[in-house]
C-alpha positions in Angstrom: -25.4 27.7 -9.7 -24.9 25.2 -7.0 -21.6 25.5 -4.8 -19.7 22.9 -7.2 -20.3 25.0 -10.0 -18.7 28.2 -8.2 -15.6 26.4 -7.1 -15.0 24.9 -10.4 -15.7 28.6 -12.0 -13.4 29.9 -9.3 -10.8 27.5 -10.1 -11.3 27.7 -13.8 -10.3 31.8 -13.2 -7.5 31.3 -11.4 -4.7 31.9 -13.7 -2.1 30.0 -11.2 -4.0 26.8 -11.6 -5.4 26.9 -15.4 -1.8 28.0 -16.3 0.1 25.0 -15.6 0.3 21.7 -17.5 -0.4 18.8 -15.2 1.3 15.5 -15.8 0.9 12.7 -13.6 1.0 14.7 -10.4 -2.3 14.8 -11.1 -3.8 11.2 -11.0 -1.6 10.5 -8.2 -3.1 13.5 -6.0 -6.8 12.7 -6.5 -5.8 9.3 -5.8 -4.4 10.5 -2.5 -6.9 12.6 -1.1 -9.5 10.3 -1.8 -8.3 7.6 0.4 -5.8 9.4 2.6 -7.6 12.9 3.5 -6.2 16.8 3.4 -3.2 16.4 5.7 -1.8 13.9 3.7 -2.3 15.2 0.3 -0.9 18.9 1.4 2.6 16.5 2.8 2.7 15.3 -0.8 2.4 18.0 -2.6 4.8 19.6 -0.2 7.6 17.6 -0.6 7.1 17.3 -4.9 7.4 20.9 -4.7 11.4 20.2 -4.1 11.6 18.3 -7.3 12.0 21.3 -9.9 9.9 19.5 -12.6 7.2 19.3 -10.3 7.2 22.3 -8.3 4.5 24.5 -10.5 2.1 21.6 -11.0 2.5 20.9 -6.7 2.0 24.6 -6.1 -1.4 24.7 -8.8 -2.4 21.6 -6.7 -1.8 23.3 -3.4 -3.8 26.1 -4.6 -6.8 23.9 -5.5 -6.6 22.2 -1.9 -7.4 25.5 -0.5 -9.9 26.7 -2.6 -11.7 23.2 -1.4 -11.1 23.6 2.0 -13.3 27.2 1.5 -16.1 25.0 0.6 -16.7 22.2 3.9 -19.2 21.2 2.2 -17.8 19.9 -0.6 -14.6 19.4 0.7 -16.2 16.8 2.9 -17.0 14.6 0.3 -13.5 13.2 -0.9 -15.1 11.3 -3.9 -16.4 14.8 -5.3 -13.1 16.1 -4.3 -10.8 14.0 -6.2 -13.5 14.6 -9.2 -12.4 18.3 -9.1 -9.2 17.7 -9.0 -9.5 15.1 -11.7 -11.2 17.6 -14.0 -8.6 20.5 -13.9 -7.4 19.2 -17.3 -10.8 19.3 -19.1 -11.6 22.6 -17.5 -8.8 24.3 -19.1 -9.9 22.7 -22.8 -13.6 24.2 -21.8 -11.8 27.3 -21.1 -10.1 27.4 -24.1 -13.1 27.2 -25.7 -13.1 23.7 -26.8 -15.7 21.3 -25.6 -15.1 18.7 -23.4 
């Protein structure tokens, strides 16, 4: 199991990420850390985390952010990043039991 594998595993058992329904919020955040970085990303999520619709998805997405920053090596590489994040959706259908 290479080290994307066991984040996406660790992500896919994290019930505070694989239990929230992500709308938009999610697009728009794998857009952002792709071209803008971490620091950027984390002020984003930050502030939509004062707009009560938002607030679970920005906290999930917060969550994620620091599970990547565990992994430097991975989390170096913003295009495989924002592929991560981008695949939260169809990791919960796999989960599920579906297949994506």
């Amino acid at each position: 199991m290479d080290d994307v594998e066991k984040l996406l595993s660790e992500i896919e058992n994290d019930a505070r990420i694989m239990g929230v329904r992500f709308t938009g919020l999610l697009d728009d955040t794998a857009n952002i850390l792709e071209k803008q970085g971490f620091g950027v990303t984390k002020t984003f999520l930050l502030e939509k985390q004062s707009h009560g619709n938002l607030q679970r998805q920005a906290g999930a997405l917060l969550r994620v952010l620091e599970k990547l920053e565990e992994h430097p090596n991975i989390s170096a590489d913003r295009k495989t990043s924002r592929l991560i994040i981008k695949s939260l959706e169809p990791l919960k259908f796999r989960k599920k039991g579906g297949e994506a």
